[in-house]
N, C-alpha and C positions, 0 to 999 in steps of 0.2 A: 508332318505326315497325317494322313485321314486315317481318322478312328474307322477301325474294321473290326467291327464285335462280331466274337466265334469262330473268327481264325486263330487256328493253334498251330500252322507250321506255316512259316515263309519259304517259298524258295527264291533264294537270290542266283540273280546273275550278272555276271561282269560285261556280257556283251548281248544282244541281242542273237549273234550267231552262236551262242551256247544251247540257245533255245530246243535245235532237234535231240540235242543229249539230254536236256533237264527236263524234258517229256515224257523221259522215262520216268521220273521221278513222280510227275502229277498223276502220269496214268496210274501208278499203285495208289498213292494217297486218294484219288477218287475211287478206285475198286474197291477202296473201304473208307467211305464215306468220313475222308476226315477233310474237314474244311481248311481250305489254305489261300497263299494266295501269291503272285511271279511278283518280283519286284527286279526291277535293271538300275544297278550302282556302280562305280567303280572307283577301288578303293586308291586308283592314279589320277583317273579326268574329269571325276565329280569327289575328292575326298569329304568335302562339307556334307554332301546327302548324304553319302555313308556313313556321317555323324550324326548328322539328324535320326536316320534310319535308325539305328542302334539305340538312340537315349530314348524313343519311343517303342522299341519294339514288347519287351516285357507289360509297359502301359495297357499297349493294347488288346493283351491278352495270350499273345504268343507264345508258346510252350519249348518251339524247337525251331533255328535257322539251319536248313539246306545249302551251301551257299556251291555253286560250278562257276567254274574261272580257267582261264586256260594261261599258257606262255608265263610272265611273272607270278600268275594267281596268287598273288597275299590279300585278293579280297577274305576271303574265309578266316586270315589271320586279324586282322583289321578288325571283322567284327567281331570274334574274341577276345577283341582284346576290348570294346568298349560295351560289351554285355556281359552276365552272366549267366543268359540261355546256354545252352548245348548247340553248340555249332558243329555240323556234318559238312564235311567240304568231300568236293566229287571232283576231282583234277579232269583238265578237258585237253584232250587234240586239238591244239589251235596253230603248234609250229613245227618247224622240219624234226625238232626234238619229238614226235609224237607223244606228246603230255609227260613225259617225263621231268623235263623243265614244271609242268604245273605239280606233277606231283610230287617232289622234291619241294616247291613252294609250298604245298598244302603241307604237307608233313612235317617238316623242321621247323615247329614253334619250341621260342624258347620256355624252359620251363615256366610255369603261372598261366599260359596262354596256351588254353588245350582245343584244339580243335580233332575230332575223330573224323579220320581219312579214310574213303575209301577207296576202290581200283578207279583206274582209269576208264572215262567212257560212260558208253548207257549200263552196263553191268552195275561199275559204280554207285550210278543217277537211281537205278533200280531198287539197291543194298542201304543205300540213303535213307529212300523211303520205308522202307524193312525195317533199318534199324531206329528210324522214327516211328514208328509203329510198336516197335519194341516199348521204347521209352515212355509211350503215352500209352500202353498196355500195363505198363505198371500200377497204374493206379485207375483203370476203369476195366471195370470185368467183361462188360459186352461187348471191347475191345479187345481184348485176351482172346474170349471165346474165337472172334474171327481169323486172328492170327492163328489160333491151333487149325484151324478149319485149312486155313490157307497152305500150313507144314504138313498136313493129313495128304490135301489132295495135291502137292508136289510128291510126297511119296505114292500117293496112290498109281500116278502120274508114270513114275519111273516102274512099278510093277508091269502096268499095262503096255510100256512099251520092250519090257523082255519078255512081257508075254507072246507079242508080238515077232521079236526075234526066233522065236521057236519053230513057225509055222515055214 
């Protein structure tokens, strides 16, 4: 893997058609300027990258994997089980199952191999980033500050639209 100094969040994906859901993901991580970067693995038709990927990820600086996967989706499992980042899995819509198959995959790690799940879909891919955000707000304040900015003006957000209902 190439050295990629000042990325702090991967987001992975199992397929390239993951990609309209995990877009919801980058477009928050860039509304708040946090440097990332897409990688395509999968953890059944490339398992060796997915090795590779993982024994280098922490190396390079990485703070948090995002990983969307749809249908079997134990890519997210996969790379928890060979990091010890924070892995975020985003179950995807890929089969007649509508992501329930992924989420069910995403979810049921055995205990020692935690990965934190979230809903199905762009919501998900969105809550991902959020709660990436979260995590690396922990420990940088001009971080922090943005996310309150960002909870302030969704609340603000919901006032002005029952304001609205009034009229």
């Amino acid at each position: 893997m190439q050295e990629n100094r000042g990325v702090l969040v991967s987001v992975v994906m199992g397929s390239d058609s993951d990609l309209p859901v995990m877009e919801e993901a980058v477009k928050v991580l860039e509304s708040f300027s946090i440097p990332h970067e897409l990688f395509l693995t999968s953890a059944h038709r490339t398992p060796e990258r997915t090795t590779e990927y993982c024994s280098g990820a922490r190396k390079r600086g990485l703070k948090v994997i995002i990983v969307g996967a749809g249908a079997a989706a134990h890519l997210a499992g996969v790379i928890a089980s060979q990091t010890t980042l924070p892995v975020i899995g985003v179950p995807i819509d890929a089969t007649s199952l509508r992501g329930l198959d992924a989420l069910l995959a995403t979810v049921q790690m055995p205990g020692g191999i935690p990965v934190a799940t979230m809903a199905i879909g762009k919501a998900g891919a969105k809550n991902a980033a959020l709660f990436t955000i979260r995590i690396l707000a922990v420990e940088n304040a001009d971080l922090l500050k943005k996310l309150q900015a960002y909870v302030r003006k969704m609340a603000q957000e919901v006032e002005r639209k029952h304001e609205n209902l009034k009229r």
